[in-house]
Structure formats: C-alpha cells, structure tokens
C-alpha positions as CSV (number, residue, x, y, z in Angstrom):
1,X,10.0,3.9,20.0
2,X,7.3,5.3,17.7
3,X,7.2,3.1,14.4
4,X,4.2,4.4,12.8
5,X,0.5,6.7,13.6
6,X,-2.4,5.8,13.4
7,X,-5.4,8.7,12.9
8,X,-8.5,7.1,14.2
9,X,-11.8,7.6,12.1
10,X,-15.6,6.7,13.4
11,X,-16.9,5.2,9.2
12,X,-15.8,1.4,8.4
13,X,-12.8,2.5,6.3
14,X,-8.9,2.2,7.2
15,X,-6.7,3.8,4.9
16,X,-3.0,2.3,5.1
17,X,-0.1,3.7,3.6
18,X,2.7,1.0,4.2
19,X,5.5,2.6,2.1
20,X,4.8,6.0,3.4
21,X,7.8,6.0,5.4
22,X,10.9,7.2,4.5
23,X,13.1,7.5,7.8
24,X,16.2,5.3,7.7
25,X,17.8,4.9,11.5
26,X,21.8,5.9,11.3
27,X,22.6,2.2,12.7
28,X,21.3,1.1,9.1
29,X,21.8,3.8,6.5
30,X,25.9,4.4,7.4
31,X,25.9,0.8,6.3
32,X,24.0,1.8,3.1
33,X,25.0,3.0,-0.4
34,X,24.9,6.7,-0.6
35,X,21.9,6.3,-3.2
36,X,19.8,3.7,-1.1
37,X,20.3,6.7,2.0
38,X,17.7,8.2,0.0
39,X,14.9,6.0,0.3
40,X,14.3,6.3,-3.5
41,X,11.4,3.6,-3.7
42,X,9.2,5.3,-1.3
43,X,6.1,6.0,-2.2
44,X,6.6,9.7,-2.1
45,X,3.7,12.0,-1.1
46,X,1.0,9.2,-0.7
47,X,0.4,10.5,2.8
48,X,-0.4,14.1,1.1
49,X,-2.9,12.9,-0.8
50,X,-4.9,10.7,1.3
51,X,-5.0,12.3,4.9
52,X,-7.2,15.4,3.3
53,X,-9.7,12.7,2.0
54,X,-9.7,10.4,5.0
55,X,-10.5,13.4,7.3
56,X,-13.6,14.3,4.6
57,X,-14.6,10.9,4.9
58,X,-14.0,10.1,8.7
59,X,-11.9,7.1,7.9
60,X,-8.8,6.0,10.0
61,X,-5.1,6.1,8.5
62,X,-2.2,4.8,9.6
63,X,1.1,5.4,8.1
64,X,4.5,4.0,8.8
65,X,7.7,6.8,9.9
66,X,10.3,3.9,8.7
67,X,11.6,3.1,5.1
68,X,10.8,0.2,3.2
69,X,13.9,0.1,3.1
70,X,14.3,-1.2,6.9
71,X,11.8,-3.7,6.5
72,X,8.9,-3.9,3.9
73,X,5.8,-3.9,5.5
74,X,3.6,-5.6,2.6
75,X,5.9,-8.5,3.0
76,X,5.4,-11.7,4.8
77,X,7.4,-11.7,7.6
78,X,8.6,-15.1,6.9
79,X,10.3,-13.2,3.6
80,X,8.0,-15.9,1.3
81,X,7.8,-14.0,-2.4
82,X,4.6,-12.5,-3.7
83,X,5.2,-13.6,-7.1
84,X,7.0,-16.5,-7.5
85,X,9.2,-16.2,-10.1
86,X,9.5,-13.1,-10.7
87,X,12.1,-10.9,-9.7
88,X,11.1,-8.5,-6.9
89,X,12.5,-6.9,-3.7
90,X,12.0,-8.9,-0.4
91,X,11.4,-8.2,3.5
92,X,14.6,-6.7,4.2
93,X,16.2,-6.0,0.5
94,X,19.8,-5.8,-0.3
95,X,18.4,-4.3,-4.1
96,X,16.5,-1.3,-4.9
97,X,13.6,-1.4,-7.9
98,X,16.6,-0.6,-10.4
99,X,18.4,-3.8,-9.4
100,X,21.6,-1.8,-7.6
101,X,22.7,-3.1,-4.1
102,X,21.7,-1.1,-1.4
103,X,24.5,-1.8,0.9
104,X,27.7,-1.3,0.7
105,X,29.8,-4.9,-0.1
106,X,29.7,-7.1,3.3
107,X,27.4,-4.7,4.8
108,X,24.3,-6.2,4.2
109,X,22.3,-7.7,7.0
110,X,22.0,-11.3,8.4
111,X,19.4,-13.3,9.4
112,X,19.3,-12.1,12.8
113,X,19.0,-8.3,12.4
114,X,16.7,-9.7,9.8
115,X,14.2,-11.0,12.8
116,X,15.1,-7.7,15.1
117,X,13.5,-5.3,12.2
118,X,10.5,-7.6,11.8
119,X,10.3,-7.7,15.6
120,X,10.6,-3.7,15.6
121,X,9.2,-2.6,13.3
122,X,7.1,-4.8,11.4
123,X,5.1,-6.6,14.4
124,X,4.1,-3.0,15.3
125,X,2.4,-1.7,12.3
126,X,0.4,-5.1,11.8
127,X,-0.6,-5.2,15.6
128,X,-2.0,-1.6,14.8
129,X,-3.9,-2.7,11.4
130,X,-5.5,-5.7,13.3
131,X,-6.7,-4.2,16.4
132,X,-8.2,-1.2,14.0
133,X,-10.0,-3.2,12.0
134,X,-11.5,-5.2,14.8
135,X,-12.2,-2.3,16.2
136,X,-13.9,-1.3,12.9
137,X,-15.9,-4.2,12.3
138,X,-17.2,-4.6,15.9
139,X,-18.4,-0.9,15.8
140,X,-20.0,-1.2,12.3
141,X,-19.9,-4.8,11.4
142,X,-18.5,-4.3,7.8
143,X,-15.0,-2.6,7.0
144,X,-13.0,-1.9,4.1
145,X,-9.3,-2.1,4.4
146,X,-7.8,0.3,1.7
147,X,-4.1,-0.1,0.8
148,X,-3.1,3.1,-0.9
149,X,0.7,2.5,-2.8
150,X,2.2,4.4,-5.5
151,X,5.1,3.4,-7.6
152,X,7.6,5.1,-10.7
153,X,5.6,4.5,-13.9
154,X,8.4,2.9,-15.4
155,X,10.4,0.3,-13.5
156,X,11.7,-1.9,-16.1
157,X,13.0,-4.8,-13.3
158,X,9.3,-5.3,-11.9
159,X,7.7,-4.2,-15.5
160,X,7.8,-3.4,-19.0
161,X,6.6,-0.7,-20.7
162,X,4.8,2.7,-18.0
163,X,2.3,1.5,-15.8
164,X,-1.4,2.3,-16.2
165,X,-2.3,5.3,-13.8
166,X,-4.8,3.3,-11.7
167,X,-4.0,0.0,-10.9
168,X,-6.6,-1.9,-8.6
169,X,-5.5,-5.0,-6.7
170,X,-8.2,-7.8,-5.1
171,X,-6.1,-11.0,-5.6
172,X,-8.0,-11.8,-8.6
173,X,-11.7,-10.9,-6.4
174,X,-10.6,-12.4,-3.4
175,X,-9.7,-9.9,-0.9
176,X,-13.8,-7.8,-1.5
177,X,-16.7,-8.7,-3.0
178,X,-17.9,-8.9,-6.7
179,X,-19.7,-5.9,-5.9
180,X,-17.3,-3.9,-4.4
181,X,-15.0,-4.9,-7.7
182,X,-17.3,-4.1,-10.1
183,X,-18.4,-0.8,-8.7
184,X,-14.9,0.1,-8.4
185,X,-14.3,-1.1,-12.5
186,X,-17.6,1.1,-13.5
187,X,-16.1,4.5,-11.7
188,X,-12.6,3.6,-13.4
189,X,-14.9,2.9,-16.8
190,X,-16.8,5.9,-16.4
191,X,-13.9,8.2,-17.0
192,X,-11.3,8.8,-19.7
193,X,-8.6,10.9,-18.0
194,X,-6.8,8.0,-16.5
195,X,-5.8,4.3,-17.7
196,X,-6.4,1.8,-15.5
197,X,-6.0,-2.1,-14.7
198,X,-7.4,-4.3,-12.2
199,X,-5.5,-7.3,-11.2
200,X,-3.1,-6.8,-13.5
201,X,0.8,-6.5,-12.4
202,X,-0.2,-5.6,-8.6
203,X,-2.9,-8.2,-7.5
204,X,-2.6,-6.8,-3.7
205,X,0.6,-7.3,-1.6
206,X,0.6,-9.5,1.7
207,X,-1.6,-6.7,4.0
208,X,-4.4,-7.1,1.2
209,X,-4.2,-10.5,0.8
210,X,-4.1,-11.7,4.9
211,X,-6.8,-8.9,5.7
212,X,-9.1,-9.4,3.0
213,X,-11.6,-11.6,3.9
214,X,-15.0,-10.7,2.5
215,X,-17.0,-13.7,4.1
216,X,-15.8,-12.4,7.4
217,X,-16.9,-8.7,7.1
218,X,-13.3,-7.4,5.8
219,X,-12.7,-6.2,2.4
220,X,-9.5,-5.4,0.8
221,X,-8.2,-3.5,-1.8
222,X,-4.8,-2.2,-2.9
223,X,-4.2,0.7,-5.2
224,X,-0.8,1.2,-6.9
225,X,-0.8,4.1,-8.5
226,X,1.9,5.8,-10.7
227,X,3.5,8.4,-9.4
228,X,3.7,10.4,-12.5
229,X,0.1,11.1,-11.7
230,X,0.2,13.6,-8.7
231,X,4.8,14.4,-8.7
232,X,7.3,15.0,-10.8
233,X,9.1,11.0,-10.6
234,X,12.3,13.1,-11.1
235,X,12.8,15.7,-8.7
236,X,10.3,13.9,-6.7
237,X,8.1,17.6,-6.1
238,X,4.4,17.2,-5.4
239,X,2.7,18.9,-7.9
240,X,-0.8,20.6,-6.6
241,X,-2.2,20.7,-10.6
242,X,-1.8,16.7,-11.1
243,X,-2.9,15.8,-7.6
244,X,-5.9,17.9,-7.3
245,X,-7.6,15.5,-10.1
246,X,-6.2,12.5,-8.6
247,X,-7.5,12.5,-5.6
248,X,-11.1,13.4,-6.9
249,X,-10.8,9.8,-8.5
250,X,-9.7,8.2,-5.6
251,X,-12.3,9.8,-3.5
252,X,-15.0,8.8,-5.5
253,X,-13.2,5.0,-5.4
254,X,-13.4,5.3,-1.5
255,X,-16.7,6.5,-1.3
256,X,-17.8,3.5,-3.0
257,X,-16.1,1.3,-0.6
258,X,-18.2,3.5,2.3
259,X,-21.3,2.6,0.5
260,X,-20.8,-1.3,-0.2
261,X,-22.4,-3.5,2.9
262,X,-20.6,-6.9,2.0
263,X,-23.7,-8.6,2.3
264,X,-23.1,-10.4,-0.9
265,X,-20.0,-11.6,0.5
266,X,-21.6,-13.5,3.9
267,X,-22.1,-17.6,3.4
268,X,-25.7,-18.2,1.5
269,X,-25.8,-15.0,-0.1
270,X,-26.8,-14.4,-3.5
C-alpha cells in the first residue's frame, strides 16, 4: 500500500507536508460524519505551493496521500498532547478544529485500530523522513528539515482572534540555530505585506521537535501559515494572485535555510 511520496532532491533541504493528505479509506469514512468525509482540516493546496519551489531549489519533498483525519502525522504516536492544557485534536481524533465529532455516535475507533493506523500509516511516513534525512546529512553533512503547514486563519477552539500570516515554529530556538532563527526573523522583518510570529501559537509539532537537533547537523522549522494567504478558506479554491506572492516569501525563507551551515550549532562553537 502506497501511504505517501517522497520527491528526492540532491541540496540539504527536505520539505515535508504532513497534512497534505486528504484521502480517507471507505473502511473509515462510512463510519464518519458526512462533514468529517470531507477532510475539512487539511491543509489544502500546501502541496501546490511548495513542489514548484522545491524543484527550483533541488530540495526533496515528501507528502502524505492519507487524511489527518486517519492518523495525524505531527503527533506522537503514543497520542501524548503537544500543549498540555490546551484543547487540541490528537493522533487519531474523534473532533474536527470546530469541536464537532467526526464519527457518527459509537462509531469511533478503539485502541486497537488506533495502533493498526499508526502501524500503517504513521510508521511509514516517519521511516521515509528518517532515512531522507540521513541520507541528507551523510551526503552534505548539514540538513534542514522544513515542515510546511497551513491552517484557517480563524479557529476560535485552538485560537482567538485571525492568525498572523507567517507563523514560524523552532520550539522556542531549539529545533535550528540562533542563526538560522534570526535570519529567518530579519527576511520576515524586512517586509510589510505579511504579519508574522515566531514561536507564538505553533512552536513546531512533534516531526519538528524529534528531528530538530541542531548540535547534530539537523535543523528544524515549521511554518503554519494561514490559509487565507494563497485560497479562498471558504470554497477552499487556490487562488493563483494570493499565492504567487506567498511563495516568493517562503522561497526566500528556504533559501536562507540552503545558505545556513549550522556550524554555530556544533559543541564548542561560538
């Protein structure tokens, strides 16, 4: 069974789209609310927007076929919460990001289909990101693990208020380097079209926070970027005009992860 591809690139870049997916198998969605069948809380188009700029840049992508919605793939698989005490959707969710149940009532699933997803679709796609970024790092010595997300500007169950256009996870600087951070912050700075955050409500998920580790040659970063930004969040359309800018910033926010070496990362280094 194919579970996700992966587009192999020769520069020390991966670009993973973990919630690209939208495929829900029959098994699952005939047990699912006629709303949830739609995958709403995918993040729609992502793949569109970064496969052109990973081909210009020679990175690798991988992308998942499934739904988050099957299993969520920047979850632990041990189903541990991200942030604690907030209220959030989980490895396998019964809820949506507008609080409704996706399953019909007693339809949900149990612990042991649970394990099966993670075993089938979960193990797959990290197996894939580990090997590639070994492969990565042995080929160049350095890589930068780039985990591109997009989101509804306005969820009012995760956050309140719209969501700045850019928002820039490290786990509060510990998935990259200072460097790598603050080059990132100064192209953000540098512009005035789009508001941005770093670490503020998405720090990184679990993929950028057990990849990223700088001192070893691996640098992480997450981008969560609202929707409204490159689709219309209502008809869910690409729109060509909105994107076109887009991904100018977030190709100059990847070529700056091409051009940082790490070294201020490695033990000793200043």
């Amino acid at each position: 069974m194919t579970t996700h591809i992966l587009h192999r690139g020769n520069a020390p870049l991966l670009i993973s789209l973990p919630h690209d997916g939208s495929h829900i198998p029959p098994d699952i969605a005939e047990r699912m609310t006629p709303h949830a069948r739609r995958s709403i809380d995918t993040d729609w188009h992502v793949g569109r927007l970064y496969e052109p700029l990973a081909a210009r840049l020679g990175a690798s992508l991988i992308r998942p076929l499934a739904s988050r919605y099957v299993v969520d793939l920047n979850r632990p698989a041990d189903g541990h919460a991200l942030y604690p005490g907030r209220k959030e959707t989980g490895l396998v969710s019964t809820i949506g990001f507008d609080g409704k149940p996706l399953y019909l009532e007693g339809a949900e699933p149990d612990e042991k289909e649970v394990q099966r997803r993670v075993h089938d679709f979960w193990n797959p796609y990290h197996e894939a990101l580990a090997q590639e970024i070994t492969r990565l790092r042995e080929e160049h010595g350095r890589v930068v693990l780039w985990e591109g997300h997009s989101i509804r500007s306005r969820v009012p169950m995760l956050f309140d208020g719209q969501l700045p256009d850019f928002n820039v996870g490290t786990v509060e600087g510990a998935s990259c380097t200072p460097s790598l951070q603050r080059c990132l912050q100064d192209i953000l700075e540098g512009q005035s079209d789009y508001r941005f955050v770093i670490n503020g409500r998405f720090k990184g998920g679990f993929i950028t926070r057990h990849f990223g580790r700088p001192n070893e040659g691996i640098q992480a970063v997450q981008l969560e970027l609202a929707q409204l930004n490159y689709m219309d969040e209502d008809s869910l359309a690409y729109n060509e005009a909105k994107a076109i800018p887009t991904q100018a910033l977030i190709l100059e926010l990847l070529r700056a992860c091409l051009q940082q070496d790490g070294t201020d990362a490695l033990p000793g280094s200043s």
